[in-house]
C-alpha positions in Angstrom: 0.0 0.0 0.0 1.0 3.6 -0.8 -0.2 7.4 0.5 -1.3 9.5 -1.3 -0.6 13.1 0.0 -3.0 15.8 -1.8 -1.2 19.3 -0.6 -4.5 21.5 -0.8 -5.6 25.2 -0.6 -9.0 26.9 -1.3 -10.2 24.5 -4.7 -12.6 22.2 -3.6 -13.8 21.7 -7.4 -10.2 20.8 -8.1 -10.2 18.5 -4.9 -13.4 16.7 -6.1 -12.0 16.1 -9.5 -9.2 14.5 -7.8 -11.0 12.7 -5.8 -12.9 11.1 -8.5 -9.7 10.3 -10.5 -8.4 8.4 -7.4 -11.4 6.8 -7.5 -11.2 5.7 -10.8 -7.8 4.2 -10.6 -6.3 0.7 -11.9 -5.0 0.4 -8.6 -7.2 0.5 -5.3 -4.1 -0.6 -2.7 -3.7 2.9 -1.7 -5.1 6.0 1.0 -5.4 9.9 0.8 -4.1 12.3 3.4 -5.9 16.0 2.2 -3.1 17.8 3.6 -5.1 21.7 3.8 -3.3 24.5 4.8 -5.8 26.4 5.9 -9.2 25.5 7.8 -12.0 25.5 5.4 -15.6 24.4 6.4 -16.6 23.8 3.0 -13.9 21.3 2.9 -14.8 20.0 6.4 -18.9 19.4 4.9 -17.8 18.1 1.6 -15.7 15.4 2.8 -18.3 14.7 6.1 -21.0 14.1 3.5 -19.1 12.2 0.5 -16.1 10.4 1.9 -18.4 7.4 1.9 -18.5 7.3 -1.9 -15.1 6.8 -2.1 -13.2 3.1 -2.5 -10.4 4.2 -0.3 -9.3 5.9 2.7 -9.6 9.5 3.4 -7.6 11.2 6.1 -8.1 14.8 6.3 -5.4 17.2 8.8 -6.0 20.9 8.1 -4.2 24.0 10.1 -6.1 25.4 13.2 -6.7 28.4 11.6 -5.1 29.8 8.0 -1.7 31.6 8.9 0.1 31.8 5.7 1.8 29.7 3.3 2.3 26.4 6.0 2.3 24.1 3.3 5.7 21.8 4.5 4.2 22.0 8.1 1.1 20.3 7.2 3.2 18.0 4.5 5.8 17.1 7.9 2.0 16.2 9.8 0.8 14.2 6.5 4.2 12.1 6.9 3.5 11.6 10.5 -0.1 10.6 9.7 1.0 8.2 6.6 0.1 3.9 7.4 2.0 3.5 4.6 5.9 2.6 3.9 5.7 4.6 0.5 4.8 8.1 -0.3 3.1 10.1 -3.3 2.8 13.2 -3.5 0.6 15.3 -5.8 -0.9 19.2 -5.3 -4.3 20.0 -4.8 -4.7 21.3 -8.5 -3.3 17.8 -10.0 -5.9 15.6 -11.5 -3.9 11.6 -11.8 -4.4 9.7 -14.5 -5.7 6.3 -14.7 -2.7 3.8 -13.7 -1.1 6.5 -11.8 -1.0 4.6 -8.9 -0.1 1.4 -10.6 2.8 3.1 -11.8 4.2 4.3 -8.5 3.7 1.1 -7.2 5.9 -0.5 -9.9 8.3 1.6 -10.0 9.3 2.8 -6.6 12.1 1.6 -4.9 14.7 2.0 -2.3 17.6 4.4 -2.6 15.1 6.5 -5.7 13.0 9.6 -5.8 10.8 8.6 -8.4 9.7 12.3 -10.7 6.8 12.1 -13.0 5.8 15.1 -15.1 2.8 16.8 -15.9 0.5 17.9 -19.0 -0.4 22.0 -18.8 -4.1 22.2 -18.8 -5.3 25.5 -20.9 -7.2 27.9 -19.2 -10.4 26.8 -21.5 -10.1 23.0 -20.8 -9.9 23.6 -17.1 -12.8 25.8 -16.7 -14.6 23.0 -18.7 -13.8 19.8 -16.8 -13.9 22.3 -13.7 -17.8 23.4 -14.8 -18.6 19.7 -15.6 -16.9 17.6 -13.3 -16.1 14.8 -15.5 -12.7 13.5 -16.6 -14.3 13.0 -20.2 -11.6 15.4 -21.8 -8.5 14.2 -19.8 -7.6 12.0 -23.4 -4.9 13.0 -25.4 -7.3 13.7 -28.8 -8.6 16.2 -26.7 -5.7 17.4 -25.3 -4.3 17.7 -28.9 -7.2 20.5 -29.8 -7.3 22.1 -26.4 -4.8 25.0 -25.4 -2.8 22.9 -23.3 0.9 22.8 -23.0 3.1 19.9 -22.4 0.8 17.9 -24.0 3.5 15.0 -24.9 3.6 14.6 -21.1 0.3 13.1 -21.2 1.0 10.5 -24.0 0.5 7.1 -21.3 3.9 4.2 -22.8 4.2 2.2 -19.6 6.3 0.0 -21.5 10.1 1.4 -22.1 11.3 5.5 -21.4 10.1 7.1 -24.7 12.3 9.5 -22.8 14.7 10.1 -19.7 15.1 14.1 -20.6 14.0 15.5 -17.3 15.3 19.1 -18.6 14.0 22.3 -17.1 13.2 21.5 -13.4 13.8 18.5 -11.3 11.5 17.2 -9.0 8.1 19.0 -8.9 5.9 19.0 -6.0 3.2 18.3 -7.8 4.2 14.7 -9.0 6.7 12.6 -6.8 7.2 9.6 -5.0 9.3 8.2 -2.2 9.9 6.1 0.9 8.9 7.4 3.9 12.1 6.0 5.6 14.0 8.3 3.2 12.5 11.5 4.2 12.5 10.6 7.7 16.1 10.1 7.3 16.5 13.5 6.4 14.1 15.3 8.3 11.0 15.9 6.3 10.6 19.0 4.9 11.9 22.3 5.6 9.3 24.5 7.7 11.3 27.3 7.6 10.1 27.9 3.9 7.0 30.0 4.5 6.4 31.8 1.4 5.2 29.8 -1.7 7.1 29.0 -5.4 10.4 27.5 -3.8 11.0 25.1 -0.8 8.8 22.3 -1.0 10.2 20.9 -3.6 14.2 22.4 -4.8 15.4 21.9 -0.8 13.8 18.5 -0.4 15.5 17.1 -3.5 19.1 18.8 -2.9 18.9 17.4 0.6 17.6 13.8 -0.4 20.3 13.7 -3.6 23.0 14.8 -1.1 21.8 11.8 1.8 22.7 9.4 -1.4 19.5 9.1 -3.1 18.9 8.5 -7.2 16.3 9.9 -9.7 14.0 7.8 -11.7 12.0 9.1 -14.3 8.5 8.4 -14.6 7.8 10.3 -17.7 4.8 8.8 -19.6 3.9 6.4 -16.9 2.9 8.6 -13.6 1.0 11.3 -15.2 -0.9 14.5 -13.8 -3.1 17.1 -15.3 -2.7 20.6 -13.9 -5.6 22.8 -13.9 -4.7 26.1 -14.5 -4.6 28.9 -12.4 -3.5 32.3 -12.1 -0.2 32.1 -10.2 -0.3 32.5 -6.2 3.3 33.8 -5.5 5.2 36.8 -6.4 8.7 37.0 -7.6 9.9 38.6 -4.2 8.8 35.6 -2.8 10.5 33.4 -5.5 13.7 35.5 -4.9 13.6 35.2 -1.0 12.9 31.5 -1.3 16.0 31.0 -3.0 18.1 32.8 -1.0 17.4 31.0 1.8 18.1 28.1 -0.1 22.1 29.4 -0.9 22.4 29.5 2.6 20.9 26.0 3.4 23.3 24.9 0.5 26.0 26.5 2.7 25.6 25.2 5.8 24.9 21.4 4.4 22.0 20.7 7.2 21.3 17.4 4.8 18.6 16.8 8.0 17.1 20.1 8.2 17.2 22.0 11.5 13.2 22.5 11.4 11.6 19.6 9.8 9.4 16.7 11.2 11.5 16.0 15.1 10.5 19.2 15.4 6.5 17.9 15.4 6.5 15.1 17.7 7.7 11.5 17.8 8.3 9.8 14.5 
């Protein structure tokens, strides 16, 4: 069995089209943690009055109240909450495709941070599948005539790499997989990043690369679909971000100074 951590903010029509997907998978050997950073009683209600509906478990932690961008704090409590000896992680405006899981399950092993990549959605098709709530158009003929980007990410070949060109960013927080062993070794994440578009995923894969760890590329086999969305962090932020992370870089905490021991007992 696998977690599946959903980081999540403030989308509940994005959540419940993920929701569905996960219920739709190849794969039913697997739970959900909602990881919310914020508290949100429409959340709260929807997942009281539906979580029935769904074939696996749902485990929902949320913050106390919404105090900023949390996000590795409540990822650190997901961790802590996991049953599970393997880890997923996905963001709350990442729709999985079919053998998602399957895939992950296949595929991840010790000693490897396992990346998978993700198609674009256009602003059109999202506010479609958003509007409808049906996966209908999550194909790639549709893809093809809709004004999405990345669309070769979404092509499914389980069978050999069709590529291992993970150029532009490495791991993205949006689509990843690991052993829980292997970010306990390290930590968990860093709570110290608390403004968004840097942190949760650029310090968590220097740190895990420098403990020992490998990538493996799960282009074409774990798939997401981002649903667009105007962006929700600034430059500055990008800019402070990163300088904090040159001066983790230069201290070398491989364990982080503020990451899950810093919760409670693992």
């Amino acid at each position: 069995m696998l977690t599946v951590v959903i980081s999540y903010y403030k989308a509940l029509d994005n959540l419940k089209l993920i929701l569905r997907a996960l219920n739709n998978q190849s794969s039913m050997d697997f739970e959900v943690i909602i990881s919310e950073d914020d508290n949100n009683p429409e959340t709260i209600d929807f997942l009281s009055a539906n979580k029935a509906k769904y074939h696996f478990k749902i485990l929902h932690i949320n913050q106390p109240k919404d105090d900023g961008f949390r996000k590795n704090e409540m990822l650190n409590k997901a961790i802590l909450s996991s049953n599970a000896d393997m880890l997923v992680f996905i963001d709350g405006d990442c729709v999985p495709h079919r053998h998602f899981i399957k895939n992950y399950q296949r595929h991840l092993v010790e000693g490897y941070i396992c990346e998978g990549r993700s198609v674009m959605l256009g602003e059109d098709i999202s506010k479609e599948i958003k509007q409808s709530q049906t996966l209908d158009k999550l194909n790639i003929v549709s893809l093809v005539a809709s004004d999405s980007g990345n669309i070769k990410e979404g092509i499914y070949f389980p069978f050999f790499p069709l590529s291992n060109n993970m150029k532009g960013r490495g791991l993205l927080g949006r689509n990843w997989g690991i052993f829980k062993k292997h970010l306990i070794a390290v930590n968990g994440f860093d709570m110290d990043y608390v403004k968004a578009g840097v942190g949760e995923d650029v310090d968590i894969e220097w740190r895990l690369k420098a403990s020992g760890l490998k990538s493996k590329s799960l282009k074409n086999k774990a798939i997401v679909y981002h649903i667009f969305h105007p962006r929700g962090y600034s430059d500055e932020a990008v800019v402070f971000n990163y300088n904090l992370f040159a001066e983790k870089q230069k201290l070398n905490h491989i364990k982080c100074k503020n990451g899950l021991e810093q919760l409670g007992t693992i």
